[in-house]
N, C-alpha and C positions, 0 to 999 in steps of 0.2 A: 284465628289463633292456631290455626293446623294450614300447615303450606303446600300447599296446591300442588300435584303430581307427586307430590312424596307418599300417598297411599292407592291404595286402589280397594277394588269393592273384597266382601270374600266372596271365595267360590261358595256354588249352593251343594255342594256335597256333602254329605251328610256324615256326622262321625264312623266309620267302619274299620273296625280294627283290624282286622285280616287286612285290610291296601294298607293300612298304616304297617303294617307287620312286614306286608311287601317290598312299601317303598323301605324299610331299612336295608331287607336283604339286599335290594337294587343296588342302595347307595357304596352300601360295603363290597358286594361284588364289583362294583366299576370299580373302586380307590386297590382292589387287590390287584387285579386284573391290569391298571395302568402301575405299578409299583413296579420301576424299576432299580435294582441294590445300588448302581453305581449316582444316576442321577435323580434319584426318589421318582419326584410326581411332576408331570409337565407344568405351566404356567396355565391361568386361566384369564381369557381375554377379558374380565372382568377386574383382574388383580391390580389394576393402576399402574404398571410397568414390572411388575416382580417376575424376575425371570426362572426360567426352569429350574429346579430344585433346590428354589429355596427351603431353606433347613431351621425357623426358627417354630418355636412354638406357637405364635401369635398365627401366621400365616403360611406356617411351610410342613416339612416332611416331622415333626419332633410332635408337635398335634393332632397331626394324622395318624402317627403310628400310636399315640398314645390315645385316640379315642377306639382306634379298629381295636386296640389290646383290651380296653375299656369295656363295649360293646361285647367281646365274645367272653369278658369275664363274669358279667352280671347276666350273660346270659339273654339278650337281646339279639345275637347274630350268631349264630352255629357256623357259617367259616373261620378260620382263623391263620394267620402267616405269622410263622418267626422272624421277626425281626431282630434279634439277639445279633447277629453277626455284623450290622450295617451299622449298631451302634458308636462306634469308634470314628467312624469314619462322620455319623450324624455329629459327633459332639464335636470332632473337628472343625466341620466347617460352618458351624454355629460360631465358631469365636472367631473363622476369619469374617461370617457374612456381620456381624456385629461387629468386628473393627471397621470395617471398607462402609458399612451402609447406618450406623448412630452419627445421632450429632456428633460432634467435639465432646470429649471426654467422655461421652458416654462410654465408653469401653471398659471404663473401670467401675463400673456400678456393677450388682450382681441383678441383672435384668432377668424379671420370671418368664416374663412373656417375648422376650427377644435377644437372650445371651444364652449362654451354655450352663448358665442354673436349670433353666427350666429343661434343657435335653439330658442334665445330669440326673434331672427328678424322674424324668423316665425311663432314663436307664438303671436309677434305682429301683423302681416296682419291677422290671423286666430282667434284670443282672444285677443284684447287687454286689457292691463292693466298698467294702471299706474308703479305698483310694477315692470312692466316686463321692460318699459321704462326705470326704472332704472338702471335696470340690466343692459341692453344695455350698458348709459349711465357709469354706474362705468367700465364697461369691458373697454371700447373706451376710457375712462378718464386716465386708469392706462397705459395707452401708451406715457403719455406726457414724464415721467420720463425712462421710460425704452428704450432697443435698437431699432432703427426702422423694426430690419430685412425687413419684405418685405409682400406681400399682405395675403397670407395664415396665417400666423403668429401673423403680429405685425400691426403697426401707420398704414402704409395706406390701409389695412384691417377697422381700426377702424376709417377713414375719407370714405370709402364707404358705412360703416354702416352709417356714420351721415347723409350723404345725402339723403339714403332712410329713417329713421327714421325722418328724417326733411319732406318730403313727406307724411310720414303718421300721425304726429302728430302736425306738424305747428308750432311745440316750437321752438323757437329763440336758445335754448342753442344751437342745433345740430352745431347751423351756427360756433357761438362763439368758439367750441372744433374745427370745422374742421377748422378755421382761425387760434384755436393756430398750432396745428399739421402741416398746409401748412408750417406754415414757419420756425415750424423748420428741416419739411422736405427738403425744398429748403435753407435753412442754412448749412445742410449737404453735401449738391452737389459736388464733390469733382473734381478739374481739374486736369487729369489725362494726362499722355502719350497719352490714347484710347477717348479722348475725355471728356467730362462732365458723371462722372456716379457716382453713387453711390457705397460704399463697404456695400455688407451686411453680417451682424455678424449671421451665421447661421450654426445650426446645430454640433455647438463648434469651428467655423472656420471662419476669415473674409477673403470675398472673394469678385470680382465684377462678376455679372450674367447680362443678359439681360431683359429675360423674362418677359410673363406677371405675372407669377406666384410667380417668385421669385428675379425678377429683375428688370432690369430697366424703362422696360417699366411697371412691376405692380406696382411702385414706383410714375408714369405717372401717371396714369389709375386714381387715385383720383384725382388728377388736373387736367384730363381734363372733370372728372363727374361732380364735383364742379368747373368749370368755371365761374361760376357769382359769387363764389364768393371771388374769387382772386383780387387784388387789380390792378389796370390798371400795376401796375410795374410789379406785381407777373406775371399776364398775357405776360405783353412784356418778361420778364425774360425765360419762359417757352418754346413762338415762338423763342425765341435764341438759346436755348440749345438744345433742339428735334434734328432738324436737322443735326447739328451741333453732336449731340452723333449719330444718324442714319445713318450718313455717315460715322465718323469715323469707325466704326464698321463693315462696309458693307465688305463683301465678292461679288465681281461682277463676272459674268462668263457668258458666248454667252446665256446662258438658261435663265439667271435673275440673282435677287441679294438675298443672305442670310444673316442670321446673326449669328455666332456660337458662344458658352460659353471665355467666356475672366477669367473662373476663374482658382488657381491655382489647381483645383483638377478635372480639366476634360480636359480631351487632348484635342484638335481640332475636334472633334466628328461632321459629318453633320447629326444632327439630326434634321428632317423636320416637326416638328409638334407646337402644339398651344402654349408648354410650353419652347419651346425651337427654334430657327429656326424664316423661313420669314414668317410662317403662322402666330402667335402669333403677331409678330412684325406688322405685317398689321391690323391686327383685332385690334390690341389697335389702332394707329397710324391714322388710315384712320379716326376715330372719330375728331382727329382736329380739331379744329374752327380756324385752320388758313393753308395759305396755300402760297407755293411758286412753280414756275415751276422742280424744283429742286424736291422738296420734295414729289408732285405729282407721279413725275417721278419713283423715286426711292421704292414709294409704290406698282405703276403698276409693277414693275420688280419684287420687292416681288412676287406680286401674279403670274406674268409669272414663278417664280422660283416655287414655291408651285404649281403650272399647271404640269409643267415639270416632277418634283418629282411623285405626280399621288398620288390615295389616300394610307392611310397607309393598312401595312398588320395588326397591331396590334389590328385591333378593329373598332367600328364602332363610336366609344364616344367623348369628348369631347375634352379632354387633352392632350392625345399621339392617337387620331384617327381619322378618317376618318370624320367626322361630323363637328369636332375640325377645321381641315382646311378648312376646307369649308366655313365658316365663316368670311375669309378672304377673297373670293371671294364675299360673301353679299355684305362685307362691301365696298370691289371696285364698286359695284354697286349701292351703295348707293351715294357712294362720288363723282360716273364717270357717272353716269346713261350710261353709256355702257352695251348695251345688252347682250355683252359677258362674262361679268361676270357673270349674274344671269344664265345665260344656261353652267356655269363650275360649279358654286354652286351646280343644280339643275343635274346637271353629277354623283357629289360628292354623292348628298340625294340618286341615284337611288344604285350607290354601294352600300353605308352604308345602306341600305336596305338589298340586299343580305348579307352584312355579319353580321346584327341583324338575319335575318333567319335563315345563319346557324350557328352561336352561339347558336342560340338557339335551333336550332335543336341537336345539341352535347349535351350541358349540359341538356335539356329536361326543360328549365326555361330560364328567362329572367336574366340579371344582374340587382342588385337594386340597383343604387346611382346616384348622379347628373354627377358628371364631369367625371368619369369612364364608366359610365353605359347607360341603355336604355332611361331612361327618358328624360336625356339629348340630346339623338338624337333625340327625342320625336321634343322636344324643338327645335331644329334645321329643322326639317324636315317642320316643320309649317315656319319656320320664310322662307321654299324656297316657299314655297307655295304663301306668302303675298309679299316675296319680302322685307320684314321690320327686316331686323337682329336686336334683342336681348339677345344679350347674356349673359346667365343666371348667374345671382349674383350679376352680373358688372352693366349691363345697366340695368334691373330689379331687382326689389324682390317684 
């Protein structure tokens, strides 16, 4: 049930905070150090063909700058570079690299994680401006009428932008756009054979996923950020189906429990990481503000599954690696205050350590992006440090 070469052992290194404290300043100083204004950050021979400066949130210069600005605001990295001036030029070619590189039509969707919503949302904690709010605001609005697809993409992308924009600006409308989107997101909900899930219309194909990224749980993942402000029924509606799609769903086996893709274009694949698998599925899910003996249960087994698995070979990042899963571990320790979760997390950080160093000792540079890359572990490594998972995009910006 765990596929072979997709993990590797952990290192025997022992938690120590000072190298974890280290390896952030390392990470931060290479991503300064290669930042240049006109082309951001080089490609990394890792990136599946993405070429030098890309600019989107997901994988390029807009999650980079927004986790270094991240990172020295909380206080985990004492460098810091203005980026204020390259903004213009960031948000720019965000909307031509998302016309030239989305599917078909995607260009009209307000994309968090790969249009100029989410380089607008960082150039609102960094410069605000009115004009920029708008921006936001039209991106996240043209979602009412379009497909929902799913959190990268589409609607509830643009219900996690409204909450942090509501955060940082205190305007009423955010609340308004995210009450219409809740409900026609939960008007969608479809009662299936597999339980309560959604079909997402993606990529020229409707399919049902799970994930936080592309499924069901990133479909979640705005209703349970904006939990206040869901209607007491939207709320009871929500504590119904969760469970109730989570266990449908479950894969259980003596090691733990997973979750694997339900769509028609991917075989029964076990693949064990944030965007697919029982790591993702915990890391949304353990956020809950509700909770039942049941549902507890089958979160703890998540994480025993993603224990068992061990961390990934693919990397040390966010998405599909090692940092990614680990995160699930935070969050059971948030929700369990069980000790032994923060000392599996804190397992996870000392790997993904070793293999940020030899990454980079290969390619002779650091990877620059949020959910692929170094900064992102950045971002992780601090959160084993405090103990206080936030993970990047979702629960911060």
């Amino acid at each position: 049930m765990i596929t072979p070469g997709r993990h590797r052992p952990l290192a025997q290194s022992q938690w120590d905070e000072s190298a974890v404290r280290a390896a952030i300043d390392d990470i931060v100083a290479d991503a300064i150090a290669h930042f240049d204004p006109d082309t951001f950050w080089p490609a990394h021979p890792s990136d599946d063909g993405v070429g030098d400066g890309a600019p989107s949130f997901y994988k390029g210069a807009a999650g980079v700058i927004w986790a270094l600005d991240y990172l020295h605001r909380i206080g985990a990295a004492h460098v810091a570079e203005d980026f204020r001036p390259v903004l213009p030029r960031l948000i720019e070619r965000t909307v031509i690299d998302h016309a030239a590189n989305s599917p078909a039509d995607y260009e009209k969707h307000g994309s968090l994680l790969r249009g100029d919503m989410g380089a607008a949302l960082l150039a609102m904690r960094l410069a605000p401006t009115v004009d920029l709010a708008d921006l936001v605001y039209r991106r996240a609005e043209a979602n009412n009428e379009l497909p929902i697809r799913e959190l990268m993409w589409g609607m509830p992308g643009s219900m996690v932008a409204a909450v942090h924009m509501a955060e940082m600006t205190g305007e009423e409308r955010w609340r308004r756009l995210f009450e219409v989107q809740a409900a026609r997101l939960l008007s969608e909900l479809e009662d299936t054979p597999q339980g309560p899930l959604w079909t997402q219309d993606l990529y020229g194909a409707k399919d049902r996923f799970l994930g936080p990224v592309h499924g069901f749980a990133g479909n979640v993942i705005p209703l349970l950020l904006g939990w206040d402000w869901l209607t007491a029924a939207q709320q009871a509606d929500v504590a119904e189906f969760v469970p109730k799609a989570l266990e449908a769903n479950a894969w259980h086996y003596d090691i733990g429990t997973t979750w694997g893709p339900r769509s028609k274009r991917e075989k029964r694949l076990f693949i064990c990481q944030h965007c697919h698998g029982a790591p993702g599925m915990v890391t949304t899910f353990a956020d809950a503000p509700f909770a039942t003996p049941e549902l507890d249960a089958l979160l703890r087994d998540g994480g025993r599954f993603a224990w068992a698995a061990g961390p990934l070979s693919k990397g040390s990042n966010l998405c599909h690696g090692t940092g990614g899963n680990g995160y699930a571990f935070l969050k059971l320790y948030r929700r369990t205050q069980d000790q032994v979760w923060l000392d599996r997390a804190r397992q996870f950080a000392m790997t993904a350590i070793v293999q940020y160093q030899g990454a980079k000792l290969v390619a002779g540079r650091g990877r620059y992006s949020l959910w692929t890359g170094d900064v992102g572990l950045a971002i992780y490594l601090w959160d084993c440090i405090t103990g206080e998972p936030r993970f990047p995009t979702i629960d911060v910006f």
